[in-house]
C-alpha positions, 0 to 999 in steps of 0.5 A: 517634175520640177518645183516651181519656186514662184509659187504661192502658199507654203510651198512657195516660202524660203527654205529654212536655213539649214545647220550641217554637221561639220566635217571631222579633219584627223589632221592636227588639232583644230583650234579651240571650238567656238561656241555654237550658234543657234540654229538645227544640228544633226541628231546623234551624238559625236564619236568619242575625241571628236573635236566640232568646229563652228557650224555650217549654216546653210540653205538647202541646194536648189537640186536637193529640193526638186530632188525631195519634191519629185521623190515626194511627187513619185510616191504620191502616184503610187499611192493613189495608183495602189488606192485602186482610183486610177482606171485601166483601159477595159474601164474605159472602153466600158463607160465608153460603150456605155455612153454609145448605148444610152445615145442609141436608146434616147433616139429610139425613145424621141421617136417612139415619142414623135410617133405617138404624137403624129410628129415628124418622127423621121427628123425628131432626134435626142442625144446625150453628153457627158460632163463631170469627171468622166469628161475631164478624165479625172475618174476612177474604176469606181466612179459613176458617169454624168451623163446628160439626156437631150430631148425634143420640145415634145418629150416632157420631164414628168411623163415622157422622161420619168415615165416612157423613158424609165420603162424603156430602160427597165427592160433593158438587161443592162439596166439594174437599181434604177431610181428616180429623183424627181424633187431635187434641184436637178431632177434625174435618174440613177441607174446601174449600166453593166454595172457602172453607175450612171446619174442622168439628168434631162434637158429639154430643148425648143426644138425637134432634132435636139441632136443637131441643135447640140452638135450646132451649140446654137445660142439661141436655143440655149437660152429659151430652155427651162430653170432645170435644163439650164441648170443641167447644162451648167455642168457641161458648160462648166466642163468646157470653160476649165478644159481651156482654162487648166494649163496642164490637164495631167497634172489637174486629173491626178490633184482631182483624184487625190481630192476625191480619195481624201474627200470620201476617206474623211466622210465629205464627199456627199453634197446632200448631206452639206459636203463637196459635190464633184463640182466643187473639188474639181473647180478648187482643183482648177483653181490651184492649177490654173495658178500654180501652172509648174508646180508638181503634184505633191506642191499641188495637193499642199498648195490647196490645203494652204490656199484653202484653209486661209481662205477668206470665206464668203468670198466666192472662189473663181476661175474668171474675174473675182466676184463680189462678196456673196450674201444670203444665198440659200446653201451658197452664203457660207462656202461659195464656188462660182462656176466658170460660166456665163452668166456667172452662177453659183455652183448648187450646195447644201452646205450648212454650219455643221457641216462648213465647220467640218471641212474648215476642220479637215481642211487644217489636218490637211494642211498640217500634215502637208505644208512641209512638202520637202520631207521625202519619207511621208506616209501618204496613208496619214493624210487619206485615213479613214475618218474616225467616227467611233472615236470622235462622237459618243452620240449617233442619230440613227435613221432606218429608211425601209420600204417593202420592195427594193425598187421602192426602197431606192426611190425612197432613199433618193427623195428623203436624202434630197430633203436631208439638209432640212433635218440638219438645219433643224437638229443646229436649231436646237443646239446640236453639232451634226457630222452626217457619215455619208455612207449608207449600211445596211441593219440584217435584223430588220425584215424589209429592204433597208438602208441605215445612215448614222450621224455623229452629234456633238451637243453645244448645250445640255439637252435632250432630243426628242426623235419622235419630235424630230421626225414629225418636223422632218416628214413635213419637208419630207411630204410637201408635194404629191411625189412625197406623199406618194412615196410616204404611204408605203415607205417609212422613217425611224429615228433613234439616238445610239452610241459606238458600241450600236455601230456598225462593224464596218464603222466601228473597226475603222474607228478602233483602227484610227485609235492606235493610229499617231496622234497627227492621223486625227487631225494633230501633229506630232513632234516626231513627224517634224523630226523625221523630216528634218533628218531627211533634208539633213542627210541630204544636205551632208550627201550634197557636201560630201559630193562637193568636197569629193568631186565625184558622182553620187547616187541617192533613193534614200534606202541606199546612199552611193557615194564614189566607190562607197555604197552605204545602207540607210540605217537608224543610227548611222556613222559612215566612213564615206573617207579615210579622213572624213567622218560623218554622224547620222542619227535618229536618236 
C-alpha cells in the first residue's frame, strides 16, 4: 500500500528533518569538528577515537516512508486478523442461510396473515433486508445481523409483528433468546438464529405484496410508510448512499472493523447507554475514506483520530453537503452524524454529557498513540486495550435487573436499557460523572434469572446518593405506559453503590491488568514510545545511505538487516562493520 502524501491531519504533515549519524573515514585525520548543530542525533555513544564531523540533516526518503507506512499497515492486519473479527467463509455461508430462512418464514407469515383476514393470500407477500455491517461487509464472527422485516398494509406492528410473528418464531428450533423491544425509537425483535444474533425490526408497507414493492423501490409507496417504518428504512438507505460514495470498499471495511474492536475494548460500543451505534462509526469511517481515498489503513485509523479529535462539535459530521449547525435536538445536539440520505436526517443517539465526555477523552489517547504513523514497531494491543474501570473509578452504581423466568428477564432488560439514558441524565443533574460498563455480568448468588451492569461514577461535588431515591425517579421512565407497567409487575431493579473490590473478576483482572500496563495504555504517552520511534526512522535512514554510498541492494524487515553481502541481526545496541571503512553506531541507550 502506498502513503498518500496529500492527505489531511497528522499524516499529512511534513516529515521532520531527520539528523544522521556521520559516517566514520579511517583515512587521514579530518579537520577539527565543528560544533554540532541542533537537531536529533542517533542514540548511543561513538566507539572510543572516533572523530564526528558536522552532521547530515536530512529529511526522510520518499520510499522510506511508504516502506514504514506499509510495514505499519501490515501489522495493523494482523492484528485485527489474530483479534478473531475478520469472519471465515463457513461465517458467511452461515448468516447467508440465516437470512434465506427468515425470508422463507416472513412470507409464510403474510399469508398465514391474509388468509385470516379473507385477503388475497395468493399475492399478499413480505420479505426481508439486510443493512448495517452485514450489508457493507464490515462484520465479524461475533457479530449480529440487522435484518430488516417488509410487510403487507395488513399486518400490524402490535399484533401481527409482535405477537403471530414471535409465536411463529418461537417454534422454530433455530429460534433461541428471543425478546421483544417494543418502546424504543425502532421497535424490534432480537433473537439468536443457529446462534447468531439477529435485531429485526418492522416495516410496514401501503401495499400487499410488499416484496414486489421493494424489489420495484417505488417512491411513492416509501413515502405514505409510518414515523418507525421510515426511520427503519433510513438504514438501509443509508447503506446504499455510502457503498456509491466510499472509493475503496476494502479499505473502508477493515478501518470499520478496527473502529469496532477499539469501540468495545474502550467500553463505548452501546448507543443505549450514550456511546457509538454501528451507524455512527460506520458513516465516520466513511467519512475518512471518502476524503483520503489513497491513504493505506494504518493513515486511515490515524487519520480519524486526528480528524475527530479536532472536530468542531456540534457541527454535524456529513457525507453529502455540510449542513447547518445543529441546535436543541434531543440526544443529537451534542455530537451529531447525519445520515447520508434524502431527506437529510440525524442518525438516533443517546448521547449525553457524561458520556461525550468519555469519548472526547478515548478520542485524545487515540490520537496520542497514533499520530506518528512512521513508527514500524508499534504494539497495536496499546491502542485496543481493555478499558480499565477498577483503576480509573472507586465508586460503582450497581443495577441488578431479575425477573422469574429467563424469557421474561430478556424482555426486561430490553425495555429498561432503552430507558437508560434517563437514569444517566439524572445522576449528571445531581452532579455525578457516570461511565456506564456496557457490558452486562451476571451475580450466581442471586436465585432468580439476573443480569448486573456496573457504572463507574465520578463525583464533581461532595455528595451523597440516595439509591432508593434514584430508583424511585427511574421506574417512572421506566413505567410510563402499559408495556412498563406490565413488565414491572413481575420484574424488578435494585440499585446500590459498591466499590473495585465488589466487582466482578472478569472486570477486576482487567483492571489490575491495565495497572502494570505503560503509563501512554491509559490514556498518556510516554517519552520512551517517542524514543523508540525515533530509533526506528534513524535505522532506516542510515540503511538508506549506507545503500547509496554502496551501490548495492539491500533488503529490510527490521529483525534483519541485509546489506550487499553483509546480513546483520537487529539487536539492543548495536555497532555494525557493514565496510572495511565504514562504521556505524546503533543504540537504544
Amino acid at each position: 500500500m502506498a502513503l498518500d502524501l496529500a492527505v489531511g491531519g497528522s499524516a499529512a504533515r511534513r516529515a521532520e528533518t531527520q539528523t544522521l549519524a556521520p559516517v566514520l573515514l579511517m583515512g587521514p585525520p579530518p579537520p577539527p569538528p565543528i560544533p554540532p548543530t541542533t537537531g536529533m542525533y542517533l542514540p548511543g555513544h561513538p566507539p572510543p577515537g572516533a572523530l564526528l564531523s558536522r552532521p547530515i540533516p536530512m529529511a526522510l526518503p520518499r520510499e522510506v516512508i511508504v516502506y514504514m507506512d506499509e510495514s505499519r499497515s501490515r501489522s495493523l492486519l494482523k492484528f485485527i486478523s489474530d483479534a478473531g473479527i475478520v469472519p471465515s467463509l463457513d461465517d458467511e455461508l452461515r448468516r447467508e442461510r440465516v437470512v434465506r430462512e427468515l425470508g422463507k418464514i416472513v412470507m409464510e407469515w403474510a399469508k398465514r396473515v391474509a388468509y385470516e383476514q379473507g385477503k388475497q393470500h395468493w399475492i399478499a407477500s413480505a420479505t426481508v433486508l439486510t443493512f448495517g455491517s452485514y450489508a457493507l461487509g464490515a462484520y465479524g464472527p461475533e457479530s449480529d445481523i440487522d435484518v430488516l422485516c417488509i410487510g403487507p398494509y395488513i399486518a400490524t406492528l402490535q399484533h401481527h409483528f409482535f405477537v403471530v410473528l414471535r409465536q411463529m418464531l418461537e417454534g422454530r428450533p433455530e429460534v433461541s433468546e428471543l425478546h421483544s423491544i417494543e418502546g424504543a425509537k425502532v421497535p424490534l425483535m432480537r433473537f439468536k438464529f443457529n446462534g447468531i444474533l439477529v435485531d429485526f425490526p418492522y416495516v410496514q408497507l401501503p401495499v400487499i405484496n410488499a416484496a414486489e414493492a421493494m424489489h420495484a423501490s417505488d417512491p411513492h409507496v416509501l413515502e405514505n410508510v409510518d414515523g418507525p417504518s421510515w426511520r427503519c428504512l433510513s438504514g438501509v438507505r443509508a447503506n446504499r448512499q455510502i457503498i456509491q460514495l466510499v472509493p475503496n470498499m476494502k479499505k473502508f471495511q477493515y478501518l470499520l472493523r478496527c473502529l469496532k474492536l477499539w469501540a468495545r475494548r474502550r467500553g463505548l460500543h452501546c448507543h443505549l447507554l450514550g456511546f457509538f451505534a454501528g451507524i455512527h462509526l460506520t458513516i465516520l469511517a466513511a467519512y475518512v475514506c471518502r476524503r483520503h481515498p489513497n491513504a493505506s489503513i494504518n493513515t486511515l485509523l490515524s487519520l480519524f483520530f486526528d480528524i475527530f479529535v479536532h472536530w468542531p462539535w456540534p457541527l454535524p459530521v456529513s457525507l453529502l453537503d455540510p449542513p447547518v449547525l445543529c441546535r436543541g435536538l434531543d440526544g443529537c445536539s451534542l455530537m451529531p452524524i447525519m445520515l447520508p440520505c434524502n431527506p437529510p436526517e440525524f442518525c438516533s443517539s443517546s448521547t449525553t454529557e457524561s458520556t461525550f465526555s468519555k469519548i472526547k477523552e478515548e478520542l485524545r489517547r487515540g490520537y496520542a498513540l497514533t499520530k506518528d504513523t512512521r513508527s514500524t514497531d508499534f504494539d497495536w494491543s496499546w491502542l485496543f486495550a481493555s478499558f480499565p474501570y477498577g483503576a480509573r473509578y472507586k465508586c460503582f452504581l450497581r443495577i441488578v435487573l431479575s425477573a422469574p423466568l429467563d424469557e421474561e428477564l430478556r424482555d426486561w432488560v430490553g425495555w429498561v436499557k432503552s430507558r437508560f439514558r434517563n437514569l444517566l441524565l439524572k445522576l449528571e443533574s445531581l452532579g455525578v460523572y457516570c461511565d456506564p460498563d456496557p457490558s452486562e455480568q451476571v451475580d450466581h448468588t442471586i436465585t432468580e434469572p439476573n443480569v448486573v451492569f456496573f457504572w463507574g461514577l465520578a463525583y464533581r461535588r461532595n455528595i451523597q446518593i440516595c439509591t432508593s431515591s434514584l430508583k424511585e425517579d427511574f421506574m417512572k421512565s421506566v413505567c410510563n405506559n402499559i408495556y412498563g407497567k406490565e413488565k414491572c409487575a413481575h420484574s424488578d431493579i435494585t440499585m446500590s453503590i459498591v466499590g473495585p473490590p465488589q466487582l466482578p473478576k472478569s472486570i477486576f483482572d482487567l483492571s489490575v491488568y491495565s495497572e502494570k500496563l505503560p503509563q501512554h495504555m491509559m490514556g498518556h504517552q510516554l517519552m520512551k514510545q517517542r524514543c523508540n520511534v525515533c530509533t526506528q526512522q534513524q535505522k532506516l535512514c542510515i540503511i538508506f545511505l549506507l545503500v547509496l554510498l554502496l551501490g548495492t541492494d539491500a533488503e529490510v524487515d527490521m529483525e534483519e538487516v541485509v546489506i550487499g553481502n553483509y546480513t546483520v541481526q537487529d539487536g539492543k545496541n548495536l555497532c555494525v562493520p557493514y565496510y572495511p571503512r565504514i562504521l556505524v553506531v546503533i543504540g537504544n541507550e
